[in-house]
N, C-alpha and C positions, 0 to 999 in steps of 0.2 A: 600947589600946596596940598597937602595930606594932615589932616587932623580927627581923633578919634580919640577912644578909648578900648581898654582890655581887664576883663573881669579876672582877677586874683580868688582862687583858692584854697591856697595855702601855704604858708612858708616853715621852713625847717630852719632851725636856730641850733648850732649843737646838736643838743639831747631833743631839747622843745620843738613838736612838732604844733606849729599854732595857726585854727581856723581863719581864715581872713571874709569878709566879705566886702570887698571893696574895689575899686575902680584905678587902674593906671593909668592917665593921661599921654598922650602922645602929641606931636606936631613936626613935620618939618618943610620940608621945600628942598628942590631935589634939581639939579640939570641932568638933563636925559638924551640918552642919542639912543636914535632907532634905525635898526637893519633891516628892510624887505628883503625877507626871505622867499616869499612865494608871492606872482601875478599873476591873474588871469585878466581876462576883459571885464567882470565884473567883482571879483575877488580879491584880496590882498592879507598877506599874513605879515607882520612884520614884530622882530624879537630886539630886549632893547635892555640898557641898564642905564643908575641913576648914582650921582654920588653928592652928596646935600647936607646942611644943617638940619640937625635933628635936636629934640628938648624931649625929656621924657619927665614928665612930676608921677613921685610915689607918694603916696598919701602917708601919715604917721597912725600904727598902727599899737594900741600897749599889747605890750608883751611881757607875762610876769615869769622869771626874775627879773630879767636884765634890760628891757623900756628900751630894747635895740634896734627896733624896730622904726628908725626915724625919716620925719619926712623929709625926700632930696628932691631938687630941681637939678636934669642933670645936662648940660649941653652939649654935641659934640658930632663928630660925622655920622652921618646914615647912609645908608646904601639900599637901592632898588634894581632888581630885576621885573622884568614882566615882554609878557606876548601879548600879540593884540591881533584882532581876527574883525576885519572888515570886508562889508559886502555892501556892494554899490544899489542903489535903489530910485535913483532917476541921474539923469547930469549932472544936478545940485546937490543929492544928497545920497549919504549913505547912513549902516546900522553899522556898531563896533561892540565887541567885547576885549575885555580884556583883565587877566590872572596875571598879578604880579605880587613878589614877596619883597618884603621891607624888615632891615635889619638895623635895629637902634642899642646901643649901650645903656642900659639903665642907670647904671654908675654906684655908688657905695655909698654910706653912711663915712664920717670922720672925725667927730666930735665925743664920738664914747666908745665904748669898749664893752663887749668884742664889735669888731668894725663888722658892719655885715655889708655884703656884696650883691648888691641887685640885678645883676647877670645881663641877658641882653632879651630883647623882646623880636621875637620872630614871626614876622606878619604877614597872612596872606590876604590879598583882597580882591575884589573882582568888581569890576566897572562894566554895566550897559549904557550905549549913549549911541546918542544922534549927531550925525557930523555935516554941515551943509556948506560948501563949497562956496565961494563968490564967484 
């Protein structure tokens, strides 16, 4: 499971280009398959992708004229890529990193007018972690 947030700068409405300071919500949960690409005897690189439920919340933001700017809860697929780069450091355990991009639908406004479209959120993120073996 993946859960975060992503700082807003600014949104463009029409004409109105309007400051934001505010926080986009994320979460989802993904099933993943990974390919070893590369082994050594203490090495392994393996590349992988995810396809999952996703929820993104926008917060409501006023915007004068048109108060368009409304808050959505929006749910729906998400997709992950990501590589992962491990290296072995006794029999039981090893060190991993791993850079992977996550792509979620924000989704739209539908209750007023003009509809605005909250586009898609493009994530990259990067995990260190410890992995120990049984």
């Amino acid at each position: 499971m993946v859960s975060g947030s992503t700082d807003r700068e600014y949104a463009d409405v029409g004409i109105v280009h309007k400051g934001l300071n505010d926080s986009v919500k994320y979460r989802a949960i993904f099933l993943n398959g990974m390919l070893g690409v590369y082994d050594t005897e203490k090495m392994r690189v393996w590349a992988g992708a995810g396809i999952g439920y996703g929820q993104v919340k926008v917060p409501y933001v006023y915007c004068n004229p048109c108060d368009c700017l409304q808050a959505v809860t929006h749910e729906a697929i998400a997709y992950r890529a990501k590589v992962q780069v491990e290296r072995e450091i006794s029999k039981t355990g090893a060190v991993f990193a791993e850079v992977g991009y996550m792509k979620f639908d924000a989704g739209e406004t539908s209750n007023i007018l003009p509809k605005v479209d909250y586009g898609q959120l493009n994530l990259v993120d990067l995990a260190l972690g410890l992995r120990f073996y049984l």
